[in-house]
C-alpha positions in Angstrom: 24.6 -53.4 55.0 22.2 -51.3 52.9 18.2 -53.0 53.2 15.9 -51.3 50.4 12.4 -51.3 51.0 9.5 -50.2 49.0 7.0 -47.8 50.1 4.6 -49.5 51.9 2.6 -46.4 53.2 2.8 -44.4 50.1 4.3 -41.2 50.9 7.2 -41.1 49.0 5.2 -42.2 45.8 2.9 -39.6 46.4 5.4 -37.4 46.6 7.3 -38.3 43.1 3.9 -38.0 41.5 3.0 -34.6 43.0 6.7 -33.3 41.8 5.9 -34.4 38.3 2.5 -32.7 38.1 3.9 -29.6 39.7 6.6 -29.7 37.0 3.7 -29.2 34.6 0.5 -27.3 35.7 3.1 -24.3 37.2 4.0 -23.5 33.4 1.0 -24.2 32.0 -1.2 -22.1 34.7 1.3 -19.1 33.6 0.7 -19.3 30.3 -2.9 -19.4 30.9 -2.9 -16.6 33.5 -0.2 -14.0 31.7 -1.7 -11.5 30.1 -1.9 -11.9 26.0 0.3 -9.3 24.2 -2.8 -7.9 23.1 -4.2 -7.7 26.1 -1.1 -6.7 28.1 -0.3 -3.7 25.2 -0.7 0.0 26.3 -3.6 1.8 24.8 -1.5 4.8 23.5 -3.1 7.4 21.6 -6.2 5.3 20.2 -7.5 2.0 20.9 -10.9 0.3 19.1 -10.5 -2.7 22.2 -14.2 -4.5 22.2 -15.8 -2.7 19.2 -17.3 -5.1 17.6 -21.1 -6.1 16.6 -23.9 -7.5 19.0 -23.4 -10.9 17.8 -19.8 -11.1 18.2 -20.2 -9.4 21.9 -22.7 -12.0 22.9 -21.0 -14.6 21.3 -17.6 -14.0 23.6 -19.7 -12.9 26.7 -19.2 -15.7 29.4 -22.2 -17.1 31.3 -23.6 -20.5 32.9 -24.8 -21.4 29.2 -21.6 -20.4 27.3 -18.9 -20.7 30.0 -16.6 -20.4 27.3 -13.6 -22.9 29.4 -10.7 -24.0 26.9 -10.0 -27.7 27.3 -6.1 -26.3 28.5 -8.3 -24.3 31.7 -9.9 -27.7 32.6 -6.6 -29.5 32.5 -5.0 -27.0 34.9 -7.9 -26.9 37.0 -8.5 -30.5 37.4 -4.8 -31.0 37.9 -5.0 -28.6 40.9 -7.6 -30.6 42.3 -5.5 -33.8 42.1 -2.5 -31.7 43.8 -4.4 -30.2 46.9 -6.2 -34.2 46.8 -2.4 -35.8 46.7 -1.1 -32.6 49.3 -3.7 -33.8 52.1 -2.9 -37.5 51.6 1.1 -36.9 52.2 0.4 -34.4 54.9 -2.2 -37.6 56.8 0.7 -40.0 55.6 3.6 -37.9 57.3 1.2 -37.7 60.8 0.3 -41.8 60.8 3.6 -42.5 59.8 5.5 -45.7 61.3 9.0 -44.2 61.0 9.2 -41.8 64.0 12.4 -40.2 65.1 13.6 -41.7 68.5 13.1 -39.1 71.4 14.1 -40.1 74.7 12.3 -37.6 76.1 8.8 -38.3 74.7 9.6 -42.0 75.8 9.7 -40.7 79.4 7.1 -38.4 78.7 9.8 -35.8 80.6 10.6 -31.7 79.1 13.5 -31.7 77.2 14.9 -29.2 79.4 14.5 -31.7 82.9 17.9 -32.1 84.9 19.6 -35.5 85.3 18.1 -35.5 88.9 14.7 -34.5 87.6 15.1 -37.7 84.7 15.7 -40.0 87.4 13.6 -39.3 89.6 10.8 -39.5 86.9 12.0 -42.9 85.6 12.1 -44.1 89.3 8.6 -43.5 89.5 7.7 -45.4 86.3 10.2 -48.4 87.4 7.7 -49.2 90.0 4.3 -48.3 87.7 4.9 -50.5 84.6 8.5 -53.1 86.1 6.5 -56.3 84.9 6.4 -57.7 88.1 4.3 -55.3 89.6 1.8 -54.4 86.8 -1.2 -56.2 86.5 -2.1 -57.4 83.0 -4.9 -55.3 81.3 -7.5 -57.0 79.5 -6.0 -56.5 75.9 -2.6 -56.9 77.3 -0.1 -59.7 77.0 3.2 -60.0 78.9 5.4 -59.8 76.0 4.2 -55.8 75.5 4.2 -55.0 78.8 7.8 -56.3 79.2 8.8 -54.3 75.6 7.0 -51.4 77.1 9.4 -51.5 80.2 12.7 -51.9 77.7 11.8 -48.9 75.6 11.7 -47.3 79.1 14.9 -48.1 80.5 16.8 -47.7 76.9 15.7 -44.3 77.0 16.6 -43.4 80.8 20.2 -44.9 79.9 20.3 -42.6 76.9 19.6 -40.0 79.2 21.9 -40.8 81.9 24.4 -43.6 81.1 27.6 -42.0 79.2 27.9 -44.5 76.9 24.6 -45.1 75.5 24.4 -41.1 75.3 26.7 -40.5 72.9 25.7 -43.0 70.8 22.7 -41.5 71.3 24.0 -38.1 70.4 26.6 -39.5 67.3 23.7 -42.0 65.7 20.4 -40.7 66.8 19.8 -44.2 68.9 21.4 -45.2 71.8 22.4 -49.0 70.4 24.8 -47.2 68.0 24.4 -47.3 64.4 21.3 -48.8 62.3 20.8 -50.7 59.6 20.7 -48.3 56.6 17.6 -48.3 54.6 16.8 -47.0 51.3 13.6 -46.6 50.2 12.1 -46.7 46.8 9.0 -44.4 45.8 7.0 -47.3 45.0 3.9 -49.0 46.6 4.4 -52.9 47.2 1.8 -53.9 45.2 4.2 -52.9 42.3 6.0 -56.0 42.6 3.4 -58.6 43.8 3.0 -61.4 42.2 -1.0 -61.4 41.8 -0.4 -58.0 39.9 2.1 -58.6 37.4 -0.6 -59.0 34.8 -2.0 -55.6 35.8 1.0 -53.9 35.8 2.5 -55.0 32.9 -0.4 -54.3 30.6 -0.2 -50.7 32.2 3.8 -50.5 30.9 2.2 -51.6 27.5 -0.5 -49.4 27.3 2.1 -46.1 28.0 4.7 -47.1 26.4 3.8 -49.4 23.2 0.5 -47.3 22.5 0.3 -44.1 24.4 3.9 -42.9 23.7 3.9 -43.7 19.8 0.6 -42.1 19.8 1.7 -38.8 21.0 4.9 -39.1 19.3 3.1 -39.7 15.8 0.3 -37.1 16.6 2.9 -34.5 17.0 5.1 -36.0 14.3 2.3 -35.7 11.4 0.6 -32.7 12.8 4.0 -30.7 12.4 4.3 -32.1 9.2 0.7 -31.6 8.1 1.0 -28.1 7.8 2.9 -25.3 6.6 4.4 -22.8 8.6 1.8 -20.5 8.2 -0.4 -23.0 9.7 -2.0 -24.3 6.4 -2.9 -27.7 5.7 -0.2 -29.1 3.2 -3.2 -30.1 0.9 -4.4 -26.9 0.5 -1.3 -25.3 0.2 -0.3 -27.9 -2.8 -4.1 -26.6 -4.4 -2.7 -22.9 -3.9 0.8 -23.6 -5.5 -0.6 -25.4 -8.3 -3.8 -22.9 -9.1 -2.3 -19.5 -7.9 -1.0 -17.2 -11.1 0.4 -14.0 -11.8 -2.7 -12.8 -13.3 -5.1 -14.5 -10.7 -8.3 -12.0 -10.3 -9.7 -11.2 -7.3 -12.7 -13.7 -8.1 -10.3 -16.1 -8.4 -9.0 -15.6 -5.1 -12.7 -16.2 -3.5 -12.9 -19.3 -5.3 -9.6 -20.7 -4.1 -10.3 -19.7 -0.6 -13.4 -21.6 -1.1 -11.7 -25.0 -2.2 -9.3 -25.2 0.7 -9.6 -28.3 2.8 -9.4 -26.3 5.9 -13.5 -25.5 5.0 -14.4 -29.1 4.2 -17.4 -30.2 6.3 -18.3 -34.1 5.4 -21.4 -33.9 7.4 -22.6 -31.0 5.1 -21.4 -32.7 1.5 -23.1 -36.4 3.0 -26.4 -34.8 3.6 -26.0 -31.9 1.1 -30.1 -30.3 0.7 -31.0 -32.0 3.4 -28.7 -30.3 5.7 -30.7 -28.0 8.4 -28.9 -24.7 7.0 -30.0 -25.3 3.7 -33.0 -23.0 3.4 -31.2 -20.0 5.2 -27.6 -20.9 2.2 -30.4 -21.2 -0.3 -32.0 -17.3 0.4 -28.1 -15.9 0.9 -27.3 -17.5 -2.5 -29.9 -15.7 -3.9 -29.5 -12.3 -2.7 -25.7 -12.7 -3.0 -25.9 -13.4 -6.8 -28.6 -10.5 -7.2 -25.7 -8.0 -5.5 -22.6 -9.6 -8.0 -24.8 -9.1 -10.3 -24.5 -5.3 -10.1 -20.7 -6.0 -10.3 -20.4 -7.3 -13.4 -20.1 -10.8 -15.7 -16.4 -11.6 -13.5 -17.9 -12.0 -10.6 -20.2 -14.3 -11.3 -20.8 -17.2 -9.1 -21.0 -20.8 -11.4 -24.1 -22.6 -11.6 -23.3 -25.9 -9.8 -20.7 -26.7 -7.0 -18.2 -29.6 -6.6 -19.4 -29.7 -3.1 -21.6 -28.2 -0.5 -18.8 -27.2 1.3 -17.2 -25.4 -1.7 -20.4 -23.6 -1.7 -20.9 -22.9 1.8 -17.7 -21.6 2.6 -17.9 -18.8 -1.2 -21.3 -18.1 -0.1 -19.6 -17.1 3.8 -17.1 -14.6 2.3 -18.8 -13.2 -0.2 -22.2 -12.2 2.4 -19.1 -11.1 4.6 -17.6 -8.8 2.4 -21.3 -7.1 1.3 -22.5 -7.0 4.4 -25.9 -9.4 3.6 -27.9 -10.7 6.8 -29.0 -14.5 6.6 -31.4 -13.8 9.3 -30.0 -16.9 10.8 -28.2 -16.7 13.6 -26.1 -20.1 13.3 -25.2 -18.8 9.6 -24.3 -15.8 11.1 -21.6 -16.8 13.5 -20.1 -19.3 10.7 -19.7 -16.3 8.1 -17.6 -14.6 11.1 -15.4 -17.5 11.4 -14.8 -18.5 7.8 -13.3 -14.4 7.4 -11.0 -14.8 10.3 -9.8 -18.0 8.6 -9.9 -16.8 5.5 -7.6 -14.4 6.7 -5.2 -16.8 7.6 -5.5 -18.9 4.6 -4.6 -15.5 2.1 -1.2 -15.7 4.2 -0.4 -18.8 2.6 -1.4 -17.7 -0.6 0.5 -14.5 0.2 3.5 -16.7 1.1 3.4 -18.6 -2.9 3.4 -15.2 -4.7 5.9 -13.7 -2.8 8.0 -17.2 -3.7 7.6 -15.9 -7.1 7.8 -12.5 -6.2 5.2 -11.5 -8.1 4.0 -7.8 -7.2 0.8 -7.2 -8.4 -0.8 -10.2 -7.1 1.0 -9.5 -3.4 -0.6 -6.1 -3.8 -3.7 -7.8 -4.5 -3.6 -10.2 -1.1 -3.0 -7.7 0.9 -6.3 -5.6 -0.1 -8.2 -8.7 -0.2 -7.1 -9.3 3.8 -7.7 -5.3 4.4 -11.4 -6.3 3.0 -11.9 -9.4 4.9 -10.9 -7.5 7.9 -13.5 -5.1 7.5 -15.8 -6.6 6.2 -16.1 -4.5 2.8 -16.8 -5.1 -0.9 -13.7 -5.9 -3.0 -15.6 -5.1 -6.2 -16.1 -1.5 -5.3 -13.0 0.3 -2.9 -14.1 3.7 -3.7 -17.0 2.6 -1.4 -15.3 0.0 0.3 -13.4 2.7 2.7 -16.1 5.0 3.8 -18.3 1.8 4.9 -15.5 1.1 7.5 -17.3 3.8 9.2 -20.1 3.4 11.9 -23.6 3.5 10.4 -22.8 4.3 6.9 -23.9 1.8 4.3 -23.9 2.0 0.9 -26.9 3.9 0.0 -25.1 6.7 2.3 -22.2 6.8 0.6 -23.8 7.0 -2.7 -25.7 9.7 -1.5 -22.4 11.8 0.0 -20.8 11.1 -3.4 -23.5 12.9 -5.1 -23.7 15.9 -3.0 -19.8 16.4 -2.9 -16.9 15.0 -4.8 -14.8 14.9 -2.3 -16.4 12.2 -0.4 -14.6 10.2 -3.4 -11.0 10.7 -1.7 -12.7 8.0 0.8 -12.3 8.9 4.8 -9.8 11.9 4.2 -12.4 13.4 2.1 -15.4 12.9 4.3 -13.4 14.7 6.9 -13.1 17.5 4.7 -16.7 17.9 3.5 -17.9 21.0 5.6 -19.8 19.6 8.9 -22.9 21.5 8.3 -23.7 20.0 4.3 -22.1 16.5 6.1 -24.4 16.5 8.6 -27.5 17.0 6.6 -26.9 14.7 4.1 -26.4 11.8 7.0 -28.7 12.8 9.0 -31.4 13.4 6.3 -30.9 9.7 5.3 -31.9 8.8 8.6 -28.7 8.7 10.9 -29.4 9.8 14.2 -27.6 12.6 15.9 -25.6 10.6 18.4 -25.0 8.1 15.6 -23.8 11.0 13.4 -21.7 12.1 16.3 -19.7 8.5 16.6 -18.9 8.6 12.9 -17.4 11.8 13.0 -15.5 10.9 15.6 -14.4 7.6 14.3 -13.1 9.8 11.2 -11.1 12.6 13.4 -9.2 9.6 14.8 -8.4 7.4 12.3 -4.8 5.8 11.3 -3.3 7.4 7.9 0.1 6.7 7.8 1.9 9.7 6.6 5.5 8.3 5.0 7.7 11.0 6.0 11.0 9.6 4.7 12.5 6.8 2.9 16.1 6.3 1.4 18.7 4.0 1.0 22.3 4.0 2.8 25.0 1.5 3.5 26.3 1.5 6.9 29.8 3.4 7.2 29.7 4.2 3.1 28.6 7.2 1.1 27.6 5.2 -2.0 26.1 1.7 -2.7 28.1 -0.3 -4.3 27.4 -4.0 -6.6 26.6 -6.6 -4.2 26.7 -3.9 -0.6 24.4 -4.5 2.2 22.2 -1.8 2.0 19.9 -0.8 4.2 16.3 0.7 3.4 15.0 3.4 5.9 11.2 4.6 5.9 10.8 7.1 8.6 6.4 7.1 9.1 3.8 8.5 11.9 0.4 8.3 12.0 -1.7 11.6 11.4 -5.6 10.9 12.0 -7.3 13.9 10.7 -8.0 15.3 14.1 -4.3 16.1 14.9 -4.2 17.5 10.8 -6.6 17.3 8.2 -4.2 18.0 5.3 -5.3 16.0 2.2 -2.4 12.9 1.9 -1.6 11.4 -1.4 -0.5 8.1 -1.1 0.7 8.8 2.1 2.4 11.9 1.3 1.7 15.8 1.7 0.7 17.8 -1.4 2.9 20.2 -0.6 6.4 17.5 0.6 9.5 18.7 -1.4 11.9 15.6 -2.5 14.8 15.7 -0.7 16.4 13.3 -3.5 15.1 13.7 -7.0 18.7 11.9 -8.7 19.0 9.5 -6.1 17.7 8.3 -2.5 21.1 6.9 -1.3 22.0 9.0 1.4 25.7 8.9 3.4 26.0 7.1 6.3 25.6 9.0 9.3 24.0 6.5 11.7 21.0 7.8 12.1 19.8 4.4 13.6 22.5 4.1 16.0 21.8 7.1 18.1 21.5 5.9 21.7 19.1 7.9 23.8 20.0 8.2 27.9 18.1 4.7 28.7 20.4 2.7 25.9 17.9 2.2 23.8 17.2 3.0 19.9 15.6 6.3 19.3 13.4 4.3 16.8 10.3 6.4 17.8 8.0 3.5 19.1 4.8 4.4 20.3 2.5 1.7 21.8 -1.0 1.6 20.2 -4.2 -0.5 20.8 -6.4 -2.8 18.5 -7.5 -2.1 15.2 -11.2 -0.9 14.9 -13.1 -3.9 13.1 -15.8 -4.9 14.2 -17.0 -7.6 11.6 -13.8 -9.6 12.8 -13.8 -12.1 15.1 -10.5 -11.6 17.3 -9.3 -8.2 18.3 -6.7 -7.5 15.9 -3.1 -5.4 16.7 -2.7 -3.7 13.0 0.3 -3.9 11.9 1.8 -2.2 8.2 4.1 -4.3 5.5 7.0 -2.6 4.1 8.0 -3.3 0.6 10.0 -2.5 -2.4 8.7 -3.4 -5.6 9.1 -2.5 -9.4 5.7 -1.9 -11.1 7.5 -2.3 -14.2 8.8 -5.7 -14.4 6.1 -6.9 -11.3 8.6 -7.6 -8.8 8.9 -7.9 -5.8 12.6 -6.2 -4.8 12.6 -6.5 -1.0 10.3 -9.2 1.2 7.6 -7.2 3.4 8.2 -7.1 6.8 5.7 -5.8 9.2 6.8 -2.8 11.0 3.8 -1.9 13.9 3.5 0.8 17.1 3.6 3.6 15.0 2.1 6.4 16.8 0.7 9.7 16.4 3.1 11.9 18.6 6.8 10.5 17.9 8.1 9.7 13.9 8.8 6.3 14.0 12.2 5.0 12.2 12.4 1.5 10.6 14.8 -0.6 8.4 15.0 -3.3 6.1 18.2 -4.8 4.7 18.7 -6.2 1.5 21.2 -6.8 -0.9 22.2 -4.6 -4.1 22.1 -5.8 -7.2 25.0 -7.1 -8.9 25.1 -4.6 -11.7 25.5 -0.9 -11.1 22.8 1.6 -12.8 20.5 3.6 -11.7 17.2 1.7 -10.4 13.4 3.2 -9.8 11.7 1.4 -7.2 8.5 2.0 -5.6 8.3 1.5 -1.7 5.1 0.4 -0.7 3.2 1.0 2.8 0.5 -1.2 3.1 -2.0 -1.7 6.7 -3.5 -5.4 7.2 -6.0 -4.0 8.9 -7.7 -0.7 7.4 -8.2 1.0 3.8 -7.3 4.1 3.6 -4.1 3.6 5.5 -1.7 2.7 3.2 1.4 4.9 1.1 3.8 4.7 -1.2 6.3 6.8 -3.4 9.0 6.2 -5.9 12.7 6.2 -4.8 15.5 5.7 -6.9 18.9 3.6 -6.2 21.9 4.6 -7.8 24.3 1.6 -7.9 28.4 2.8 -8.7 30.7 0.2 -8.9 32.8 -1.1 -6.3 35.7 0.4 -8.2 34.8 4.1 -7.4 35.4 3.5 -3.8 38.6 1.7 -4.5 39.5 5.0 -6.5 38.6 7.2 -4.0 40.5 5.3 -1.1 43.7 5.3 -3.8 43.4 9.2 -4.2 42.9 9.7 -0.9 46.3 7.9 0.4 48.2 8.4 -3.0 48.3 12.6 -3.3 51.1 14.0 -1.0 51.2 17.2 0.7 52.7 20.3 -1.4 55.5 21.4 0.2 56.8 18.2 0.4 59.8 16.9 -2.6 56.8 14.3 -3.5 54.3 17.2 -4.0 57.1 19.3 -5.7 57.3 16.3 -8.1 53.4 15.8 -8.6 53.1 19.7 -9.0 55.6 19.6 -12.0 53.7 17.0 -13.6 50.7 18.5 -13.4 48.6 15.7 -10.5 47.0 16.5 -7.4 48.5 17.5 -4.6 47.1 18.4 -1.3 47.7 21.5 0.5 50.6 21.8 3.4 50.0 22.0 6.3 51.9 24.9 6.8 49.7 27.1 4.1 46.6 25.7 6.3 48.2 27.7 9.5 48.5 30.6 7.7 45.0 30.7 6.4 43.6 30.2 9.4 45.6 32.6 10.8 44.7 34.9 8.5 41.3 34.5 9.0 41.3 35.1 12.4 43.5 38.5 11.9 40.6 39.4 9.4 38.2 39.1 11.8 40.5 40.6 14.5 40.7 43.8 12.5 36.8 43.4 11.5 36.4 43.7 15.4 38.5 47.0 15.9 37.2 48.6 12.5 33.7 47.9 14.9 35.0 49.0 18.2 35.9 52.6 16.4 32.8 53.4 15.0 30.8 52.3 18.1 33.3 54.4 20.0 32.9 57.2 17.1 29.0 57.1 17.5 29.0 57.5 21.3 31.3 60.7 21.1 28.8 62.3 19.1 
């Protein structure tokens, strides 16, 4: 009969708890401990990793003050401490435990490995030290132990020696046969004791009737709260309902600035009596002084719903022109609200592409290029050159002045000769080692040169009305350094179009050639982070490929991002989309366009020719319908005046011909050689 017992010494509790914690702190310390992809990602050919400015450095640095511990690191790290805690516990459990195996031989205190004479001989001698007639009662010692004392002796010398008992022993473990069976149950007594029922039950209620639904609910409405691009659903119904087709690009700032993801009660309950108030005052100022120069548009309004509205248009627009608070607190928040506002022109990315408007897609993406660098919107011609190290815009001014091609942005610097360069820079007071870093920040930066791009349908020659077709940009990078040629829009003055009626090319897949490791010969090349150091994280840059029609404002084909694109290797990537549903001839515009730079994007026109689906069924009918020439069929078809196709026969001869041609062609060679030797 089966007796269950609960754990009265705790080990087997212990245990079922240590499991369960195991079950969670191993995953969770590997995703802590795995390298991030950004961190993990080969450097390849150029990498801006930790470039960024002094306070963003000593902002990340770790120290005793700033230790810098996510609440997920403290979880793992406590838990480890309650593992190695519960570990030591079962380990002094397992050593003071009641539920010994029986050994004969410790019993006897005799080696395993004694002889039957050696056993009794041994057991003889304890016979006469502890038989209970003989031994004389200690002072702690009653008769009853002594007497068990002497059983436990003799059960284990006839487990030794007795056949009987031995095989028991041998079969069961214990010489009186079988046991009892016992189960036990990973639970500590007090479980089920009366005097705790109250305790325990308000425990069950506590996990299950509040902490369960809690979690449950949390995650429920959390998942629910936001959109998938991580945007409150609020904010996202403001962006739907305010976001046009025409929206300008002060628009834009002000709808960043009304999203609930920068409300701050504290700030709108105290409002001027907030402590940053005097250092938001002075950047108001100096930031409406600098629109000023812009023009009326981008005016900032006189009075603000709230003074978070205001504080968060006041962060973006001193992040995009560069101003200095002077407070370092101010400072640090106008870092953060760009790396959100980054994320919030996603969503607003995400509602005009539902609408597939173009120009205001085109217009999101600049706006997070700017953010990213922290450069004006108002003014791109300067905007690009101030992605540079130590230029500002008095510099650029001043190099725009002295030569006009400083006006084709970083290409053009590049090509301004080093020597007039140089003196400009350094005549406005740039230092020769900072001159130097500038310069070399320009040899090595990204321009995307689009190589290729065409359509094609996968085993077809044409696209048809309705066809999967595939779109194929074939890009590389080429910083000046590796060749300065001037690019225009991504392209070389001097590229000949391979496909001035159309851009659908035949099917030859390209894509599917297999290189001797299996893998697609899709020319990826690993690179490093982007260089911007007026954003918060480091940031992998990554380009969106497009089709669009200027014409209409459409968006044809979703971006995608397409990223490793490296300097060495032409990198090959497609997007597949459906043709339209009536043929023609269409003009398109495929777009190139970096999230992370200016000055890295390209484009160019390419034209789809859609036939209809008829042509192929015509071509497929010719193909099986003409019959050979010599045959009574072809006879036929010749007489009425159709297509036949040549025999087979005539083919031969041909190539027979041919070959005699080139036969004689040989000998009329051999003679004159042989002609020109004799004399």
């Amino acid at each position: 009969m089966a007796e269950y017992k609960y754990d009265e010494e705790g080990g087997q509790f212990l245990t079922f708890v240590l499991t369960f914690l195991l079950l969670v702190l191993v995953p969770l310390t590997y995703t802590l401990l795995a390298p991030s992809g950004a961190a993990s990602s080969k450097k390849g050919s150029w990498d801006a990793r930790g470039q960024k400015i002094s306070l963003i450095r000593s902002a990340k640095k770790r120290s005793l003050l700033n230790p810098q511990v996510s609440s997920k690191a403290v979880f793992v790290l406590a838990g480890w401490g309650i593992v190695a805690y519960l570990f030591q516990t079962i380990l002094n459990t397992a050593t003071n435990s009641s539920h010994a195996v029986y050994d004969p031989f410790q019993i006897l205190g005799i080696a395993a490995s004694a002889t039957e004479k050696e056993i009794k001989k041994h057991y003889k001698r304890l016979s006469v030290k502890f038989h209970p007639d003989k031994l004389v009662l200690g002072e702690n010692q009653t008769k009853e132990e002594v007497e068990g004392q002497f059983i436990e002796l003799t059960k284990a010398y006839k487990a030794l020696t007795d056949e009987t008992i031995r095989k028991n022993f041998e079969l069961y473990g214990h010489p009186d046969g079988k046991q009892e069976m016992s189960m036990g149950i990973a639970l500590p007594r007090w479980v089920i004791e009366s005097q705790n029922n109250i305790y325990v039950l308000g425990m069950y209620a506590v996990v299950l009737g509040v902490g369960l639904p809690f979690l449950v609910a949390r995650w429920w409405y959390g998942s629910r709260s936001k959109t998938k691009d991580g945007i409150v659903n609020s904010t996202a119904q403001t962006y739907f309902q305010h976001l046009r087709d025409d929206t300008n690009p002060s628009r834009i700032f002000a709808l960043l600035a009304i999203s609930d993801e920068f409300s701050d009660p504290k700030l709108d309950k105290l409002g001027a009596k907030h402590a940053d108030e005097p250092a938001l005052a002075k950047l108001e100022t100096e930031i409406r002084k600098k629109l000023a120069e812009f023009g009326p548009e981008w005016q900032l309004i006189d009075s603000f719903k709230n003074a978070s509205i205001r504080k968060a248009l006041l962060m973006m627009h001193a992040h995009t022109l560069r101003i200095d608070s002077g407070n370092k607190k101010i400072e640090q928040d106008k870092l953060r609200y760009a790396a959100k506002a980054v994320q919030l022109i996603n969503g607003l990315m995400s509602i005009s592409l539902a609408h597939n408007w173009l120009e205001t897609t085109l217009l999101l993406m600049q706006f997070t290029q700017c953010m990213v660098q922290a450069v004006p919107l108002q003014d791109l011609n300067t905007a690009e050159l101030l992605q540079l190290p130590s230029m500002t815009t008095e510099l650029v001014a001043k190099l725009q002045a002295s030569n006009s091609l400083a006006k084709l942005g970083i290409q053009g610097f590049w090509k301004i000769p080093d020597a007039e360069r140089k003196a400009v820079i350094t005549g406005a007071g740039v230092g020769a080692k900072e001159y130097e870093q500038m310069v070399n920040v320009t040899s090595t930066w990204p321009r995307v040169e689009l190589v290729d791009a065409f359509f094609k349908v996968s085993g077809e020659r044409l696209v048809t009305t309705g066809a999967i077709v595939q779109f194929v940009v074939k890009l590389r990078l080429l910083p000046p350094r590796k060749d300065g040629s001037l690019l225009r829009d991504g392209r070389r003055l001097d590229a000949k179009r391979m496909d001035d009626e159309t851009s659908v090319r035949p099917d030859e897949d390209e894509l599917d050639k297999k290189s001797a490791d299996g893998e697609k010969e899709d020319g990826k090349q690993s690179i490093g982070v982007a260089r911007a150091p007026y954003f918060w994280d480091e940031r992998k840059p990554s380009w969106w490929v497009m089709i669009g029609d200027q014409k209409l404002d459409r968006v044809i084909v979703q971006p995608t991002k397409v990223s490793d694109i490296g300097v060495d290797k032409v990198r090959t990537y497609s997007v597949q989309f459906q043709a339209p549903p009536q043929a023609g001839l269409y003009t398109f515009q495929a777009i190139l366009k970096s999230d992370s730079f200016l000055g890295s994007d390209a484009s160019r026109m390419v034209k789809l020719k859609v036939d209809d689906a008829s042509v192929l069924e015509a071509d497929e009918e010719d193909e099986i319908s003409e019959p050979e020439e010599d045959s009574l069929a072809g006879q036929m078809a010749l007489m009425k005046g159709q297509k036949v196709k040549a025999s087979r026969n005539d083919e031969d001869d041909e190539s027979d011909g041919e070959s005699a041609t080139e036969e004689e062609d040989d000998d009329d060679d051999d003679d004159s050689d042989s002609d020109s030797d004799s004399d």
